[in-house]
C-alpha positions as CSV (number, residue, x, y, z in Angstrom):
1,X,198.5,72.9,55.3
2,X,198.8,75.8,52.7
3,X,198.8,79.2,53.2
4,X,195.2,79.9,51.5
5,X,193.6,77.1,53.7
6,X,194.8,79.1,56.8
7,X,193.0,82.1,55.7
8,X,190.5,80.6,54.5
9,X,189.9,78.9,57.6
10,X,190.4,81.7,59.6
11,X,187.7,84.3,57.7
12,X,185.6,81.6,58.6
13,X,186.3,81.9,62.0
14,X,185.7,85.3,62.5
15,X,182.4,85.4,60.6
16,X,181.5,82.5,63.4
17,X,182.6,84.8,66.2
18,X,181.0,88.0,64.4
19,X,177.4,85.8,64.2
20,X,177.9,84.2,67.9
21,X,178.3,87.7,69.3
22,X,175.3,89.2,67.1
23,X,173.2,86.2,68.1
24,X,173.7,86.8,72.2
25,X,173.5,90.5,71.9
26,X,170.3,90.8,69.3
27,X,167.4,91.1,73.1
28,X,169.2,95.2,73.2
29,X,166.9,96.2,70.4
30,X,163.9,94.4,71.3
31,X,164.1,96.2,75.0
32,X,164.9,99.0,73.7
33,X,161.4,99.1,72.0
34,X,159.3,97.9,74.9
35,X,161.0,101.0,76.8
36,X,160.0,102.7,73.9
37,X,156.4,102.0,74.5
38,X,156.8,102.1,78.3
39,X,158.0,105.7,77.8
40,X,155.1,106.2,75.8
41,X,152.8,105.4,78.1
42,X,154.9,106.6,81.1
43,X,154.7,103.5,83.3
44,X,156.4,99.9,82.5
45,X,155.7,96.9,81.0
46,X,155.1,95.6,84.3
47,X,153.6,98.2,86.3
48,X,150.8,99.1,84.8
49,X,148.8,96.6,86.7
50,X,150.4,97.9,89.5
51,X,150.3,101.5,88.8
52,X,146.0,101.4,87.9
53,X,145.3,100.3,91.2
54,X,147.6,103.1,92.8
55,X,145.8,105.9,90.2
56,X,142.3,104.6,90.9
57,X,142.9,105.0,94.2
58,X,144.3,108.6,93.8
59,X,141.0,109.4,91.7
60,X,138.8,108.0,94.6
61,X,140.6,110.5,96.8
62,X,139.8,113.4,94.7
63,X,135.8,112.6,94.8
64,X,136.4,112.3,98.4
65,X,137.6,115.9,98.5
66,X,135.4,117.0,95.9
67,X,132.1,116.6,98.3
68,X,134.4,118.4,100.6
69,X,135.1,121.1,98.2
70,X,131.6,121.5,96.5
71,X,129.9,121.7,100.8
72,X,131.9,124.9,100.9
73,X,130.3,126.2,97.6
74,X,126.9,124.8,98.4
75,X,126.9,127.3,101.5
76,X,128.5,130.1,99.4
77,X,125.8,129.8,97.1
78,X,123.2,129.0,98.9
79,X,124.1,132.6,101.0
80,X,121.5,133.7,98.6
81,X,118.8,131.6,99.8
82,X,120.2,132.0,103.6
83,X,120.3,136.0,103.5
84,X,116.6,136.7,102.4
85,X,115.6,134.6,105.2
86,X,118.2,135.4,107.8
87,X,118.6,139.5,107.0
88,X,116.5,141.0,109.2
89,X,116.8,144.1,106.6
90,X,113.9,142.5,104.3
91,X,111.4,142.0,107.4
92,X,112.0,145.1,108.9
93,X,108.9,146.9,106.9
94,X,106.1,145.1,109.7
95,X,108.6,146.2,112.3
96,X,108.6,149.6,111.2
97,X,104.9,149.9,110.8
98,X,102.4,150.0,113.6
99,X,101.6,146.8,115.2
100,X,97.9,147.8,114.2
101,X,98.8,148.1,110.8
102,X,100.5,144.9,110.2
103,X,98.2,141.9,108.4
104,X,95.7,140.5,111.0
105,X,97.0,137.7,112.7
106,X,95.4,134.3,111.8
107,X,96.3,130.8,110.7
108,X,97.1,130.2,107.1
109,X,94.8,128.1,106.2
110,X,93.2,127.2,103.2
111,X,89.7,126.4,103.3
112,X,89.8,124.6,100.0
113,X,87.2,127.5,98.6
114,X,87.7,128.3,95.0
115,X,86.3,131.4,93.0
116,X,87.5,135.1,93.9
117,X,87.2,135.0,97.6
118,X,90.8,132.6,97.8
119,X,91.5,131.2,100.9
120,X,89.6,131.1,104.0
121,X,91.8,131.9,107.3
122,X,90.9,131.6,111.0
123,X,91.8,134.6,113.1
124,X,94.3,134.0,115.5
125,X,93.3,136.6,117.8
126,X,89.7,136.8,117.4
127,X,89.2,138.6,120.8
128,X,91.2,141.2,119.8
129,X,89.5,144.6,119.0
130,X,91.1,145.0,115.7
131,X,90.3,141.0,114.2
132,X,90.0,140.9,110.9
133,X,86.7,139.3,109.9
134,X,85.6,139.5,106.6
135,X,85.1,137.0,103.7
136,X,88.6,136.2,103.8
137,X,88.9,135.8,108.0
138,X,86.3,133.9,109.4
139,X,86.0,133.5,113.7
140,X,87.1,130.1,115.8
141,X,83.8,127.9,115.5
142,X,81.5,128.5,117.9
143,X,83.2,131.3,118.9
144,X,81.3,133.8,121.5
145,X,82.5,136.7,123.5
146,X,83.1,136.1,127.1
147,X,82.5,139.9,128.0
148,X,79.5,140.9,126.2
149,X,77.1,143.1,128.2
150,X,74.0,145.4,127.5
151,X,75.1,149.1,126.8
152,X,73.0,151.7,128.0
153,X,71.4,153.5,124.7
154,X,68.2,153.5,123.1
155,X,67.0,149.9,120.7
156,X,64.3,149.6,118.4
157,X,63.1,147.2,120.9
158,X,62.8,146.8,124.6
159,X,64.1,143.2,125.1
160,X,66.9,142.1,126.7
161,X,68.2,139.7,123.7
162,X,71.3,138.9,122.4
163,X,71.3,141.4,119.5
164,X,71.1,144.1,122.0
165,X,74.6,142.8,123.5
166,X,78.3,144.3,122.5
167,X,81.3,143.4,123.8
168,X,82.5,145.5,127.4
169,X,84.6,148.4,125.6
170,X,82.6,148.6,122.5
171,X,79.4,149.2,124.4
172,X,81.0,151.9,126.9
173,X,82.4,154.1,123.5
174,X,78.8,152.9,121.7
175,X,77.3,155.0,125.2
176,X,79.8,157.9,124.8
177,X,78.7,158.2,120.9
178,X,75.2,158.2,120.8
179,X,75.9,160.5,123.8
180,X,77.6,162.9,121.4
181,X,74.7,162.6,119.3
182,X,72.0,163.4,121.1
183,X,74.3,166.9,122.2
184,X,74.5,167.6,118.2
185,X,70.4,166.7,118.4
186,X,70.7,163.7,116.3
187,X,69.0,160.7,118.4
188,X,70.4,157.5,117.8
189,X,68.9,154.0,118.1
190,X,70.3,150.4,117.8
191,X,68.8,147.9,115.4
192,X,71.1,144.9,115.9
193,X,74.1,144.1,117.4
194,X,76.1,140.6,119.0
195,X,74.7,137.7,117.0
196,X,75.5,134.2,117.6
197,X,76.9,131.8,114.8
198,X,73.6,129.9,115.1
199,X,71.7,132.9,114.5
200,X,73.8,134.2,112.0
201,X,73.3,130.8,110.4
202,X,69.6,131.5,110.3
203,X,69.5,134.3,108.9
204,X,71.7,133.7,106.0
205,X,69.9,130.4,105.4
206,X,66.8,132.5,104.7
207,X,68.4,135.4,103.0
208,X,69.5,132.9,100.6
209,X,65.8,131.1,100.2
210,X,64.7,134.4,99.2
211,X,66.8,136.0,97.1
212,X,69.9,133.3,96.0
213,X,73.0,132.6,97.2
214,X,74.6,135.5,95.1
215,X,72.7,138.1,95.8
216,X,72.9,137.0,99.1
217,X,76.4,137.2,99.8
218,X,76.3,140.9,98.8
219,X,74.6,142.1,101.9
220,X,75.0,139.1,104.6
221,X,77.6,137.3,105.3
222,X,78.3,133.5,105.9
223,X,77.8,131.9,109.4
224,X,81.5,132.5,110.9
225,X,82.3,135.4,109.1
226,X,79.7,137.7,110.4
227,X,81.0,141.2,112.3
228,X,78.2,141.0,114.7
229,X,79.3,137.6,115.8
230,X,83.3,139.6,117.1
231,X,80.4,141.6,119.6
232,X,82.4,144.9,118.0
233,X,79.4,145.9,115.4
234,X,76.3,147.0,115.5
235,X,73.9,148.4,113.1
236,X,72.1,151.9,113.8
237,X,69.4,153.9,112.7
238,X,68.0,157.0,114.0
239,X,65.6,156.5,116.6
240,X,61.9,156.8,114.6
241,X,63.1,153.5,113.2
242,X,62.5,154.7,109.2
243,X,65.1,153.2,106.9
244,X,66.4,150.9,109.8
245,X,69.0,148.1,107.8
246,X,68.1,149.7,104.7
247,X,69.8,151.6,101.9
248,X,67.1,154.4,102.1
249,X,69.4,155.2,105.7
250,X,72.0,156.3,103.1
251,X,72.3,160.5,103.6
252,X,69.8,160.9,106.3
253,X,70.7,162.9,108.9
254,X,71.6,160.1,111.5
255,X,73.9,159.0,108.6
256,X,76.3,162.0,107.7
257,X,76.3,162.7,111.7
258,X,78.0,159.2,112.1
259,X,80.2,159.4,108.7
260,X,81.6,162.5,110.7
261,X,81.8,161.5,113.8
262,X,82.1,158.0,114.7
263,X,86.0,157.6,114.3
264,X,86.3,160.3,117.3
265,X,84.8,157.4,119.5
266,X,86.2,154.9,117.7
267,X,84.1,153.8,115.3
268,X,84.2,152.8,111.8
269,X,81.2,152.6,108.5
270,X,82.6,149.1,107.6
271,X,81.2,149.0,104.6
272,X,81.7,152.2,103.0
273,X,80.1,153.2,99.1
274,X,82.3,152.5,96.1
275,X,84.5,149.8,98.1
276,X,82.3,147.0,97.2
277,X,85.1,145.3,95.6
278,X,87.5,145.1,98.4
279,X,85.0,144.4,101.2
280,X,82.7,142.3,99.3
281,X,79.3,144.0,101.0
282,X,77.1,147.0,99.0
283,X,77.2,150.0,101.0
284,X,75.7,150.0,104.2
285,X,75.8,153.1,106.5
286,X,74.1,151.8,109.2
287,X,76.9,149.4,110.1
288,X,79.3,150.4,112.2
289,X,82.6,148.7,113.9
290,X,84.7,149.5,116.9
291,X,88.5,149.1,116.2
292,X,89.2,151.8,119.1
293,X,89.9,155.8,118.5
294,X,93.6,155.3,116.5
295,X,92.7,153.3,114.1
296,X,89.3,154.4,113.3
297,X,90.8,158.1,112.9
298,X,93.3,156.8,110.5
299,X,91.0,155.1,108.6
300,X,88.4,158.1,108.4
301,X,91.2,160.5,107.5
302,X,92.4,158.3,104.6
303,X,88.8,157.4,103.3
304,X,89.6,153.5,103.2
305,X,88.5,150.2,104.5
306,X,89.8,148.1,107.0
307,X,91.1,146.4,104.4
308,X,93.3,148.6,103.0
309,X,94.3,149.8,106.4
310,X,95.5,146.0,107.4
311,X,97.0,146.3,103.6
312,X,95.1,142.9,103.6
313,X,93.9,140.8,100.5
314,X,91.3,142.5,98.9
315,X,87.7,140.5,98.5
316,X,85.1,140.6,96.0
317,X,81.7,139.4,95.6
């Protein structure tokens, strides 16, 4: 064989080697690129199906914290809606009145009334000598006092009946009063006191044949919410009987001796003139209410109305 055929033989030979070895070692490239886009997505080929499960479940720890986390915010910011209701410093203003002139006790509830008299509550307390009856506070039904007795001073009328009746202590400081009268020479006389729910009931049935519901409501009030029903009022007139229940009683002598009077015995004019608005009655001078000597005084001295006193809802017609 020739020279030239050997070499020729030869180059031939080492271009078969060179493409054997480029033909077994060509997969380097094509795993260098799927590591490529491993790193890319920082997981392998292979483990993403793996590694989703593990970082789902990682993610479902995190909620499982989060509740955690979030119940310790959910206290810190409901402290806002704890602190009003569990600092004693914004209920402390009932504390630091008078118990007498906190709101009347009663139960809260709603009588389903509409207009400008609102709600109508029961008192809680009604044999308490400071209950709150008005056109806001009505009694128990059927309510009657279980200590109401005859006190010993002149009536327009010599029966024994229930309008003559008042409740135990109001009758004893009623005795003491017209007492006190009759020493500054003004003689007394009662025109109506305790009335029963059925009476009461009556009467406002026929107050309100005769003049209208309205009108009614001005000067008597509905069955339940009578002060005469509590056994703690009574009306008065002097004792000739003129102007008895009427508005004519207004600056007679009887009158201005009880306007200046009656709180040292522990009476009160109920319904005093110019607070029509907040008790819901006219004027009426003849009727007066026992609430005992403290509060009465209080009341005189700061020319308001129960009321006000009780810093209650005001009423209107």
């Amino acid at each position: 064989m020739s020279r030239t055929a050997k070499v020729i033989i030869l180059f031939i030979a080492v271009i078969a080697v060179g493409w054997g070895i480029g033909k077994y070692t060509s997969p380097s490239p094509s795993a260098s690129q799927e590591e490529g886009a491993s790193a890319g997505t920082g997981d392998g080929v292979l483990a993403p199906p793996v590694a989703d499960p593990e970082a789902s479940a990682e993610p479902s720890a995190v909620p499982v914290a989060t509740p955690q986390a979030t119940a310790a915010p959910q206290q810190t910011g409901s402290g806002t809606e704890d602190e009003p209701s569990a600092a004693p410093t914004a209920k402390p203003e009932p504390t630091e009145k008078p118990a007498a002139t906190s709101r009347p006790a009663a139960t809260a509830k709603p009588s389903g009334g509409s207009g400008s008299e609102g709600a109508e509550l029961t008192a809680a307390e009604p044999d308490s000598v400071t209950v709150m009856v008005n056109k806001q506070y009505k009694l128990p039904d059927g309510y009657k006092p279980a200590d109401l007795v005859y006190p010993e001073v002149p009536f327009l009328f010599s029966e024994k009946i229930e309008k003559r009746m008042m409740r135990k202590t109001a009758a004893s400081a009623l005795e003491k009063m017209f007492a006190g009268a009759k020493s500054d020479g003004i003689h007394l006389a009662g025109v109506s006191a305790y009335r029963s729910e059925k009476t009461q009931t009556t009467l406002f049935n026929n107050y309100v044949k005769r003049d209208g519901e309205d009108k009614a409501r001005t000067y008597s009030a509905v069955p339940g919410h009578s002060e005469h029903q509590t056994g703690l009022a009574i009306d008065i007139s002097g004792s000739d009987g003129k102007c008895a229940a009427e508005s004519c009683f207004g600056g007679t002598k009887e009158a201005e001796w009880l306007a200046a009077h009656a709180a040292e015995y522990g009476f009160i004019i109920r319904y005093p003139e110019g607070k029509q608005a907040i008790t819901g009655y006219k004027y009426e001078p003849w009727h007066v209410r026992y609430v005992g000597q403290e509060i009465a005084g209080d009341i005189a001295e700061r020319g308001i109305t129960l009321e006000e006193y009780y810093d209650a809802v005001p009423v209107s017609n």
